[in-house]
N, C-alpha and C positions, 0 to 999 in steps of 0.2 A: 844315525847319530844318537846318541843318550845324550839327552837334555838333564840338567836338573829339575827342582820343583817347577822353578819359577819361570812362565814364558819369559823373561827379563835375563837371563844367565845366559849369557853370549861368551862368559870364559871358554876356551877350550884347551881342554891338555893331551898331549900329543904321548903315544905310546911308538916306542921302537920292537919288533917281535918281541918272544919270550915267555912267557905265563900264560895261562887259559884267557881267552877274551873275551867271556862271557862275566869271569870273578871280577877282571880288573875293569869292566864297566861300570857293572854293579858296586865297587867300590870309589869310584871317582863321579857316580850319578849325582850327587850331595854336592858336587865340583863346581860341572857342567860337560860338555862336551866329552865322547871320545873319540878320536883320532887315531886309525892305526896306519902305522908303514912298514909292509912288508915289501919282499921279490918277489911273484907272483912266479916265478919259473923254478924259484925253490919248491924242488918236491912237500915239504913237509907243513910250507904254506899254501898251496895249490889245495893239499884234501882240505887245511883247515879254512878256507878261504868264506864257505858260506855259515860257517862262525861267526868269524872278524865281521864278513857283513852286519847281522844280525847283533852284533856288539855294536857299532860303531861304522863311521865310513873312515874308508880303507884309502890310503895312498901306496899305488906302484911305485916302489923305488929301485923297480929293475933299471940297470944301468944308468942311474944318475947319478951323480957328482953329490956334495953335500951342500953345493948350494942351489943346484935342482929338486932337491926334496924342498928344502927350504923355501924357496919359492913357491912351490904344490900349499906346502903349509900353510903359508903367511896367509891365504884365502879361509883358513880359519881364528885366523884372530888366536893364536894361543898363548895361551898366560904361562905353563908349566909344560914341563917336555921329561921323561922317563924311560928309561928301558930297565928289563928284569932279566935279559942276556949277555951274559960277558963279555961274547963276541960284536956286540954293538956298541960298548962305551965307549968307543973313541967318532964314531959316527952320530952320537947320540949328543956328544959334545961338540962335534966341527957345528951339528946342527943347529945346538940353543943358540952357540956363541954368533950365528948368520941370523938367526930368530930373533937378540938383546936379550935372549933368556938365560935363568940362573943355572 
């Protein structure tokens, strides 16, 4: 997980695939938390898989519903939720809107 500075920063914001996971930690470090959710069965998440670790902890969102991620999530407490792939904005929304997020 990428902490911000401050042991105190319990935000966490939640990333859907899509961009390097190493930039968009480093960019949301200042935040707090990152959070990624990928299909781990997806070939193209599978190589990048010990990335995402090393960015951030990972949630499997093979075969769940939008309110099963959502549930996975809510264990981190997130304030903000984003995705940087087209193919996930409508998943990316079922999930704030389960989350109270904007």
């Amino acid at each position: 997980m990428c902490r911000g500075a401050s042991p105190h920063n319990h935000r966490s914001h939640v990333r859907l695939e899509g961009a390097d996971p190493l930039r968009i930690s480093r960019c949301f470090r200042k935040l707090g938390r990152c959070v990624f959710v990928a299909d781990f069965t997806d070939p193209h998440v599978a190589k990048a898989l010990d990335s995402l670790s090393l960015a951030g902890a990972v949630v499997n969102s093979q075969g769940k519903s939008p309110g099963g991620i959502a549930e996975e999530l809510s264990r981190f407490h997130p304030t903000g939720i984003t995705t940087f792939s087209e193919s996930c904005i409508l998943l990316t929304a079922a999930v704030a809107d389960l989350l109270g997020l904007p």
